[in-house]
C-alpha positions in Angstrom: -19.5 -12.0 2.9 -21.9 -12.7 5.8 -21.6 -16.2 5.5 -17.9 -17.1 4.4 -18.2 -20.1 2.5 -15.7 -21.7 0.4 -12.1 -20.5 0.4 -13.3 -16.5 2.2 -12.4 -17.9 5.7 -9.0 -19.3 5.1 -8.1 -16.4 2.9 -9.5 -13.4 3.5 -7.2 -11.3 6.1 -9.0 -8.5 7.1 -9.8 -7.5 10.8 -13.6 -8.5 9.4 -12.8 -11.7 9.0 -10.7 -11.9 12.1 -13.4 -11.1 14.0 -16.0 -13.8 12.1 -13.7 -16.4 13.1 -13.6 -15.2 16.8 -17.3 -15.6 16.7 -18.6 -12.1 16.5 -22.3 -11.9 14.7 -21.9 -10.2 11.0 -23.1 -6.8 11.6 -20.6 -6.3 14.8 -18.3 -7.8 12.7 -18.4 -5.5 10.2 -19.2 -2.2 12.4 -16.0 -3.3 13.9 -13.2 -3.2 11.1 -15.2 0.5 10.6 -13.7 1.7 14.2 -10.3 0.1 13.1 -10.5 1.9 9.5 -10.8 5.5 11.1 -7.6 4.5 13.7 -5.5 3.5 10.7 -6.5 6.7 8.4 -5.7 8.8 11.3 -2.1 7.2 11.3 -2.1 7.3 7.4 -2.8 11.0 7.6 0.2 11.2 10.3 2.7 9.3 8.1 2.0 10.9 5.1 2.5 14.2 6.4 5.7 12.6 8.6 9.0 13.8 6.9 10.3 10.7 5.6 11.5 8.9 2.8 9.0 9.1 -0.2 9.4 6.0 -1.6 8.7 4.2 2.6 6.2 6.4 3.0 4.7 5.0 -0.1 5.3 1.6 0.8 3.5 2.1 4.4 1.0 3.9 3.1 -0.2 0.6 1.0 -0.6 -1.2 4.3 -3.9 0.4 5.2 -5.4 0.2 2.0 -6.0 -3.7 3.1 -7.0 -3.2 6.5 -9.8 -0.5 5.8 -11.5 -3.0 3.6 -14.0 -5.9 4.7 -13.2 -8.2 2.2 -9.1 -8.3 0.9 -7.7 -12.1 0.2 -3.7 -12.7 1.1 -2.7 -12.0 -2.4 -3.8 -8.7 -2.3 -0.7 -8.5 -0.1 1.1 -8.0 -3.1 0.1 -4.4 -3.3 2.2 -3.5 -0.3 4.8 -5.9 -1.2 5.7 -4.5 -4.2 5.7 -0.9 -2.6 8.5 -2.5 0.3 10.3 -4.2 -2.5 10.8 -0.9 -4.7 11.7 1.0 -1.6 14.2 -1.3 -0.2 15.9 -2.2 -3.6 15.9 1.5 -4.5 18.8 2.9 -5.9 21.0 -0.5 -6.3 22.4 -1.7 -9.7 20.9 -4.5 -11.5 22.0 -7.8 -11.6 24.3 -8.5 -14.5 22.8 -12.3 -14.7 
């Protein structure tokens, strides 16, 4: 993780390895991402105690799951993607196809 060889720095797309490729040392690198985690579970806490739509909420709330992390990979992005894709096809009949 320190070093990001082979396919890490073109795939990885946390706020880790954002900051690896601006240059930052490891260890700021990876303090960081830490300051970042505790903004976005403090606006995870807001939005799942927001009154909204279960199934959105649900879908945001996947979001910070893959920033909090140090090391997450672009298909992990599937995790929220299939949260947004149940929410916004919610309630619409099935294709007959």
């Amino acid at each position: 993780m320190t070093e990001m060889i082979g396919i890490y720095p073109i795939a990885t797309i946390t706020p880790y390895a954002e900051f690896w490729w601006l240059g930052v040392p490891a260890t700021p690198a990876l303090v960081l991402p830490g300051l970042i985690a505790t903004v976005v579970a403090g606006c995870a806490l807001a939005i799942w105690q927001a009154p909204i739509d279960r199934d959105l909420r649900n879908a945001v709330l996947a979001l910070p799951s893959l920033v909090a992390v140090p090391y997450c990979l672009n298909y992990d992005l599937a995790i929220p993607a299939a949260a947004l894709l149940s929410w916004a096809t919610r309630g619409r009949a099935p294709s007959r196809r």
